[in-house]
Rosetta silent file (secondary structure, phi, psi, omega in degrees, C-alpha in Angstrom):
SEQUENCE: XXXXXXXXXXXXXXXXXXXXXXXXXXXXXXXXXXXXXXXXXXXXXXXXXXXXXXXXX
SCORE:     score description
SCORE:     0.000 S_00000001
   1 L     0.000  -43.176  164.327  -52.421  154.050   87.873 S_00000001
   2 H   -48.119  -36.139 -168.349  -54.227  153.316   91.255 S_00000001
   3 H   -73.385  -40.019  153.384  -53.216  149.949   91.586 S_00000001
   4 H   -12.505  -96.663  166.814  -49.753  151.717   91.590 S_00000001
   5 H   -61.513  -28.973  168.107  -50.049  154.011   94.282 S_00000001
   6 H   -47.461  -48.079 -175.556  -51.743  151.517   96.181 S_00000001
   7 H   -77.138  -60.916  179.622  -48.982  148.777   95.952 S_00000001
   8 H   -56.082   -1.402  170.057  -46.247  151.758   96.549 S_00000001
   9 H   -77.774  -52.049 -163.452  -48.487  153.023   99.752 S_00000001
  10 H   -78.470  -40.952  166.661  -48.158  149.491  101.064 S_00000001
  11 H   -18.556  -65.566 -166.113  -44.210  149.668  100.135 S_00000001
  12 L   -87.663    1.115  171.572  -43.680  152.253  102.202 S_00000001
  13 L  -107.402  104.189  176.238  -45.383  150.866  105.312 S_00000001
  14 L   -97.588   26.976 -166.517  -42.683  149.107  107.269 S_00000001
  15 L   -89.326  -25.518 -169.396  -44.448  148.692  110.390 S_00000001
  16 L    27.401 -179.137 -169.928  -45.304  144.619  108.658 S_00000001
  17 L   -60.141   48.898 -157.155  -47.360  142.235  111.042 S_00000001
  18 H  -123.255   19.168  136.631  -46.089  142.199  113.865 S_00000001
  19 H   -43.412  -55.438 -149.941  -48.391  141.035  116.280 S_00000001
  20 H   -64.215  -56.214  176.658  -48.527  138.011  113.528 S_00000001
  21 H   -45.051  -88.957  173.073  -44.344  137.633  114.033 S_00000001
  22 H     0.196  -81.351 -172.351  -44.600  137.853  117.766 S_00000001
  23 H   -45.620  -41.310 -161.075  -47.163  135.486  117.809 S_00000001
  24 H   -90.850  -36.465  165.474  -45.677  133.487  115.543 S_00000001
  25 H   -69.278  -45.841 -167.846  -42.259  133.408  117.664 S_00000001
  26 L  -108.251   49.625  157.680  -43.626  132.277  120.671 S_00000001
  27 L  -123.668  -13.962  173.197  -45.694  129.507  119.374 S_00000001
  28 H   -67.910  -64.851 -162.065  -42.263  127.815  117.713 S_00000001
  29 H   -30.545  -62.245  167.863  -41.222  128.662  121.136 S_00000001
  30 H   -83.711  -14.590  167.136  -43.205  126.482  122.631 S_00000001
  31 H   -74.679   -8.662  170.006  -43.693  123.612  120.534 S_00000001
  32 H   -91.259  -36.674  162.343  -40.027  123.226  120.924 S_00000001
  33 H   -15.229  -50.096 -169.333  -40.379  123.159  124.451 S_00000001
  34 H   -80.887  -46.376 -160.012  -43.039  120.745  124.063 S_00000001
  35 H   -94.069    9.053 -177.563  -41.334  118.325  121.835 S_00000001
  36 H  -103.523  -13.223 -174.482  -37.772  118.931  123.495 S_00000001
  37 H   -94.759  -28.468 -173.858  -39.520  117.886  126.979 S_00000001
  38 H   -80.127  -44.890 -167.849  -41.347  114.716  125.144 S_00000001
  39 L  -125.667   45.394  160.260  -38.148  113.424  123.191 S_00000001
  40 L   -72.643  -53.068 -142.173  -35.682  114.672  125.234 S_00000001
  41 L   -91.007  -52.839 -150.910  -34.869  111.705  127.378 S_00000001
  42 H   -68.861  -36.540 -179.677  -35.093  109.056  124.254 S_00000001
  43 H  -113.563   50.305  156.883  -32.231  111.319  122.706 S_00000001
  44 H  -100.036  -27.222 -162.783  -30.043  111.557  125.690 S_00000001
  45 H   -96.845  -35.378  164.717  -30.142  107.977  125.337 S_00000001
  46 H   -57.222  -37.656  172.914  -29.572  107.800  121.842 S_00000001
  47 H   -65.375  -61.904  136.998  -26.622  110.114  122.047 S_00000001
  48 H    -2.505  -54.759  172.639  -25.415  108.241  125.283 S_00000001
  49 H   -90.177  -21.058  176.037  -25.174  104.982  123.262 S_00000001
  50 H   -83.504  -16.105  169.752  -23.746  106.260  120.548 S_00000001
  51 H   -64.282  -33.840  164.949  -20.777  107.643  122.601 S_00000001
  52 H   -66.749  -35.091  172.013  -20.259  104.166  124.547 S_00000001
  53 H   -52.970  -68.736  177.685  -19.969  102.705  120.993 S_00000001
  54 H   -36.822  -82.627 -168.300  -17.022  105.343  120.022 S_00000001
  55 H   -34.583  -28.937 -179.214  -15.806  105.165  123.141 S_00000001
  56 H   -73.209  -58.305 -143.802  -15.921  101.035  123.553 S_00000001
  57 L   -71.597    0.000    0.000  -13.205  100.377  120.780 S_00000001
């Protein structure tokens, strides 16, 4: 019967982690930063060529 009210005490706390979320948000944040600043240029170029190809016929 404890393990009960225990798991329905934790139910009812809807405050969740959210330091952990936060935290968790701005480190995606920045690795896309990171990798949109790293491979950025190679797929402007990729995108770039494939539009001269369309664009070529």
């Amino acid at each position: 019967m404890r393990r009960i009210l225990d798991f329905l005490d934790r139910a009812d706390d809807d405050r969740g982690d959210v330091p952990g979320w936060v935290l968790i948000t701005l480190m995606t944040a920045g690795l896309v930063i990171l990798i949109w600043a790293l491979a950025g240029p190679a797929l402007q170029g990729v995108f770039q060529q494939a539009i001269d190809r369309v664009t070529g016929f």
